[in-house]
Every structure is written in structure tokens, then in C-alpha cells.
N, C-alpha and C positions, 0 to 999 in steps of 0.2 A: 082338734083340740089336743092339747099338751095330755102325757099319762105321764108328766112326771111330775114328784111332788116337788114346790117353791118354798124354801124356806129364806129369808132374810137376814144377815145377822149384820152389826152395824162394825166392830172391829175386832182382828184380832194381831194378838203383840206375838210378835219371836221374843221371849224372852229365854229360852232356853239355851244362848252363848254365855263362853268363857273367857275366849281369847277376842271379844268384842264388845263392847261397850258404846254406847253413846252418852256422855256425861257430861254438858249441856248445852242450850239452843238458845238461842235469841237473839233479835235484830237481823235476821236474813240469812245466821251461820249457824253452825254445829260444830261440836268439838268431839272427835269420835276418838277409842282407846283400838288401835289394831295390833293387838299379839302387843310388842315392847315399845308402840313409837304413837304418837297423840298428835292426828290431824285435824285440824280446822279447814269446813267447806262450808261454799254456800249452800242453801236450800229455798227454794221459792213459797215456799209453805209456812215457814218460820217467821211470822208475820208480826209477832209477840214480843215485846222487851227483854231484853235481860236482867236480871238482877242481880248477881253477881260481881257488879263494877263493871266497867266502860270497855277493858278488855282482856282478852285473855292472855297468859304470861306464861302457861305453862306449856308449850308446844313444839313439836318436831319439823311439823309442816303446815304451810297456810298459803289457804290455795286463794289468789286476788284475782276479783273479777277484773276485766278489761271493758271500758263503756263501749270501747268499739266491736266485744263480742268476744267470747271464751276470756282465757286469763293464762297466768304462771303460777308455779310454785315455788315457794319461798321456803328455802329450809337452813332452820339453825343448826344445822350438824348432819355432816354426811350420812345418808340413811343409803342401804342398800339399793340397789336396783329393782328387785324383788325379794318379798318372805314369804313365808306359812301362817298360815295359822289353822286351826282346827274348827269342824264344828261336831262335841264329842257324840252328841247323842243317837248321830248317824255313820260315826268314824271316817269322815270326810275329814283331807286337807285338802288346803285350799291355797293357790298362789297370790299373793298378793302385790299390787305395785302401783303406784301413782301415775298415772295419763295426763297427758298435755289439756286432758277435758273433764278435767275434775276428779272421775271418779278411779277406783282403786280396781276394778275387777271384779268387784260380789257386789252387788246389794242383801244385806244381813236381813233383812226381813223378810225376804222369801223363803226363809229357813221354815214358815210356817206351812209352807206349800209344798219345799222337799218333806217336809215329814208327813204330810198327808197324801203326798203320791206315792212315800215308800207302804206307809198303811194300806193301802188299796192292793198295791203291786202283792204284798208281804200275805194277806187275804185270799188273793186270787189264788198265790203259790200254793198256800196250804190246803187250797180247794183240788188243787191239781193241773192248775191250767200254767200255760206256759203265759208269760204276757210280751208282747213286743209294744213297744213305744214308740213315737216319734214327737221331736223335740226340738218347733220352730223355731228358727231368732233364736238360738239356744245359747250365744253369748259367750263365756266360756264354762258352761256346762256343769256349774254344781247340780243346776237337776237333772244331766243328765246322769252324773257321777251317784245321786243320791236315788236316781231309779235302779241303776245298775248294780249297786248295792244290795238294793232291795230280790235282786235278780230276776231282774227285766233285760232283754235285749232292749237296746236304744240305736235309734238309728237319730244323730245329731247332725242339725243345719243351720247354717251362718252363714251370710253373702261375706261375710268377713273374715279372710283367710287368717288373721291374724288371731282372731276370736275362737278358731276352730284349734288353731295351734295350740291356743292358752286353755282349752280344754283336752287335750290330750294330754297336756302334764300334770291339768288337775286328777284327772283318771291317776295317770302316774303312782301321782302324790298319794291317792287316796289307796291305793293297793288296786288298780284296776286295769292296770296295762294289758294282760290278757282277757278283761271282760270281753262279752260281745255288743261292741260298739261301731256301730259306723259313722265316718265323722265326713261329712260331704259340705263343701264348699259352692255355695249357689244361691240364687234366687228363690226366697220361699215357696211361692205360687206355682213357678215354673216347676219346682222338682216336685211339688205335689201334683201338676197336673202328669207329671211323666211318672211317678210312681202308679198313677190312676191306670195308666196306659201299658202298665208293667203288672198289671193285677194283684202289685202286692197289699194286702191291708194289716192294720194297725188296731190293736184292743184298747189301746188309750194313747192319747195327744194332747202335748203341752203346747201353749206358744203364747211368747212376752213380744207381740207385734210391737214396735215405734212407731210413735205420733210420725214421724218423716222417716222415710231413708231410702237407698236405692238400691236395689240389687246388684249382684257380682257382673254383669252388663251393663249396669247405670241407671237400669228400669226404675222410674219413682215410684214410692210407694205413701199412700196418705191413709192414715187410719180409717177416717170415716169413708172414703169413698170405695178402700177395697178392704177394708177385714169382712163384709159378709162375703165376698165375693171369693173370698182364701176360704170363709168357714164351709160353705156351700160345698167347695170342692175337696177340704178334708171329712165331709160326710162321707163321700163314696168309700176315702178309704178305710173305713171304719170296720173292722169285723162283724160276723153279723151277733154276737154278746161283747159289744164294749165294756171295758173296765171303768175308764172315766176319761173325762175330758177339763181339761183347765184351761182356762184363760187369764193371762194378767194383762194389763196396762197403767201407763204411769200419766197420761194425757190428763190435766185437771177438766179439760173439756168433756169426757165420758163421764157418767154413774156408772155405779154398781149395777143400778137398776138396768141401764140399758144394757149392761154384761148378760144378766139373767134373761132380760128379754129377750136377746140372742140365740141362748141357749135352750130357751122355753123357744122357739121357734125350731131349731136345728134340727133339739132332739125330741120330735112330736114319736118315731115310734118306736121310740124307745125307753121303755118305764124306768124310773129312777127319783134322786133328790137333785134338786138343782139350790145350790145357796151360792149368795153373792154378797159380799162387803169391803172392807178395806184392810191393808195390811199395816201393821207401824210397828214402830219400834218406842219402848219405855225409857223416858229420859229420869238420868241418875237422878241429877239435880233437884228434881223439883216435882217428883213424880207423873209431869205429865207425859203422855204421848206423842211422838212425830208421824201423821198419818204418811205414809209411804208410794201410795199405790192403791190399784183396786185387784177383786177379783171377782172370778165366776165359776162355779165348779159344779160338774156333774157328775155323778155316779153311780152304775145301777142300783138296780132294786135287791139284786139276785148277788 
């Protein structure tokens, strides 16, 4: 049996940007404010009408679906290749820039997530402990940027070298260039199994698995058939007083609940809180919520 305690909580908002905004949703899109320039995407969640009028008029970029699968962007006025923008309450910048696949580089909602891992990290420090990290599927690395901060060694992975690139400038950006970070190009599973093998362990682990993808070899990878099978073997590496452990996913096909269940299995001997829910973001407009994502999060007891 589980010695950690399960709490549930149902959402919570990053509401705490400047240079980001989402200011309104409906009929399948959203219209987001990044730093100086207002993009329109799709969102599969946005299920609700607009009210507003028919369409939106004030925009820089607007990204159109294709029936046959992805889309282009459409832009009324030469916008940069990439910008900045800030997230202040962590003193992270951040690169920003439009992809042939929609998105921009950050998901803004997990800003709830970087500040609850620098809190842990920030905690640990003042107790005296050193904390090292590891930070799968790390994307381009604002958590890893917002652990390092925190003053965590991070050791960052991404089967996508391009991913890993665009987290070395977010470091950059952020004043982090000489942190201690390691930035590794590979297959998640495989490098966890070869750090196992290298005895090195970790006092807390992040990782935003994908519903599909493949590793730096081609290896497929499908949520439900291998995330216990990744979490299993990032047990081992676990120090023996872990800080905490995060999980995100964006698959509409997972709960929260199953998040927690995960965790409530993982970490039988190791006492702590385990809570799990959703992340979103506050729409200007209309004050409702875009739910974003799930999560799952452990943390000791001590």
C-alpha cells in the first residue's frame, strides 16, 4: 500500500504572465497576445461558440488547418523569425517562433509547473541539499531553464536535436549559459536505461511524454503502452530522498486520475503528497478557462 498522501484538485490557471495573453477562444480557435504580435490557432478543446462576431480582424498570424493533415501560416505583416518574451516571476526568457505545426515553442500553462518545481527545488536548497534533475521530452526547456534557476543541476533530453538546440538559447536568454546543465540528444527510455547502467541517480524528474513519437533511432514510442514502462525504470534512478516527481500529458485519452494512479503505484516507498489535475489558461474575453493538459505530481513528505 501507497504511504503517500492523494490529494485531487480539479484545475489550476497560469495566470501569472505579462508578455502572454490568451484573449479569446471559440469555434475550434484561439487568438493568443505573444510579447508584440496576435496569433490565431486551432485548439481541439474549444468546442464552444464565439461570441464576438464571426471573425477575428485583429491579427498577425493565423494558422489554417489543412483537411489533409497539419496546415500553414498566414501572416499579415512580416513578423520576425523569432522573439523573446519573458516569464517575470521566474526571470525566464524565452524564444519564441511559429512552426510549420502550429505551435510557437512554449506552452504558457505550464508556467504553473515551472513554479512549483522551482518551489520544491528553492526548499530543498535552503534545507542544504544539492538537488540534480532530470528533464524528459524536455522540449525546449523552459522547465529546464526554470529548475536551473531555481539552482538545480538539470540534465535535459529530447530525441529532437532541434528541441535541444532551442533550449540552449532559452538557457542563454535566461542568464543561464554557464548553469549546470546537460543537454543530451536521444531516445528517452534508452538514456534512462543507460544512466541506470552508469549508476548515476536523480532527486527529482520531470517528463511531458507524447501521445506518439519516435526516438533519435526512429524507435516508436505510444503513451499508454510505454509510459509505465519509462516510469518503472526512472524509479531506479531516483535517489534514495527524492525531491519530487512530475508528470504532464496533453493525450485527451488519459485522466488525471490515471496520472495519480501511476504515481500512487511508483511511489509505494516513498512517503509524500501526490495530487493530480488539469492545467489551463484564463481566457480574457469571457472569463472562462481553456483546459490545457493534465497533471500528476509527487512530493516528499520531508
Amino acid at each position: 500500500m501507497s504511504t503517500a498522501e492523494i490529494q485531487r484538485s480539479a484545475l489550476i490557471t497560469a495566470d501569472g504572465w505579462r508578455d502572454y495573453r490568451l484573449l479569446d477562444c471559440g469555434r475550434g480557435m484561439k487568438q493568443e497576445r505573444w510579447g508584440e504580435y496576435n496569433l490565431v490557432r486551432p485548439d481541439p478543446q474549444i468546442i464552444w461558440p464565439r461570441h464576438g462576431g464571426k471573425d477575428w480582424r485583429d491579427w498577425d498570424g493565423f494558422y489554417h488547418r489543412s483537411e489533409k493533415g497539419g496546415g500553414r501560416w498566414e501572416f499579415r505583416r512580416p513578423l520576425p523569425e523569432h522573439w523573446t518574451i519573458q516569464y517575470q516571476p521566474l526571470g525566464l526568457k524565452l524564444r519564441i517562433s511559429p512552426t510549420s505545426f502550429k505551435h510557437t515553442g512554449l506552452f504558457p500553462e505550464q508556467a504553473v509547473n515551472w513554479e512549483w518545481c522551482s518551489e520544491r527545488i528553492k526548499a530543498a536548497r535552503a534545507a542544504g541539499r544539492e538537488v540534480n534533475v532530470l528533464n524528459l521530452f524536455g522540449y525546449t526547456g523552459a522547465a529546464t531553464c526554470a529548475a536551473a534557476k531555481a539552482g538545480a543541476s538539470v540534465c535535459h533530453v529530447d530525441a529532437a536535436e532541434g528541441m535541444v538546440k532551442w533550449c540552449k538559447e532559452n538557457a542563454a536568454l535566461s542568464g543561464l549559459k554557464d548553469a549546470p546543465i546537460r543537454f543530451i540528444v536521444d531516445d528517452c527510455l534508452k538514456f534512462v536505461r543507460r544512466e541506470i547502467k552508469r549508476g548515476r541517480t536523480y532527486d527529482a524528474i520531470i517528463m511531458d511524454p507524447p501521445t506518439y513519437g519516435r526516438g533519435a533511432g526512429g524507435e516508436m514510442w505510444k503513451l499508454e503502452e510505454h509510459l509505465w514502462e519509462l516510469l518503472r525504470e526512472c524509479r531506479e534512478l531516483l535517489s534514495p530522498k527524492p525531491v519530487f516527481f512530475l508528470i504532464n500529458a496533453y493525450t485527451a485519452r488519459l485522466s488525471p486520475t490515471v496520472v495519480v494512479n501511476l504515481l500512487t503505484e511508483l511511489m509505494t516507498d516513498h512517503p509524500g503528497t501526490i495530487t493530480g489535475g488539469e492545467v489551463g489558461i484564463p481566457i480574457e474575453a469571457d472569463g472562462k478557462v481553456l483546459p490545457c493538459g493534465i497533471y500528476g505530481r509527487w512530493q516528499s513528505a520531508q
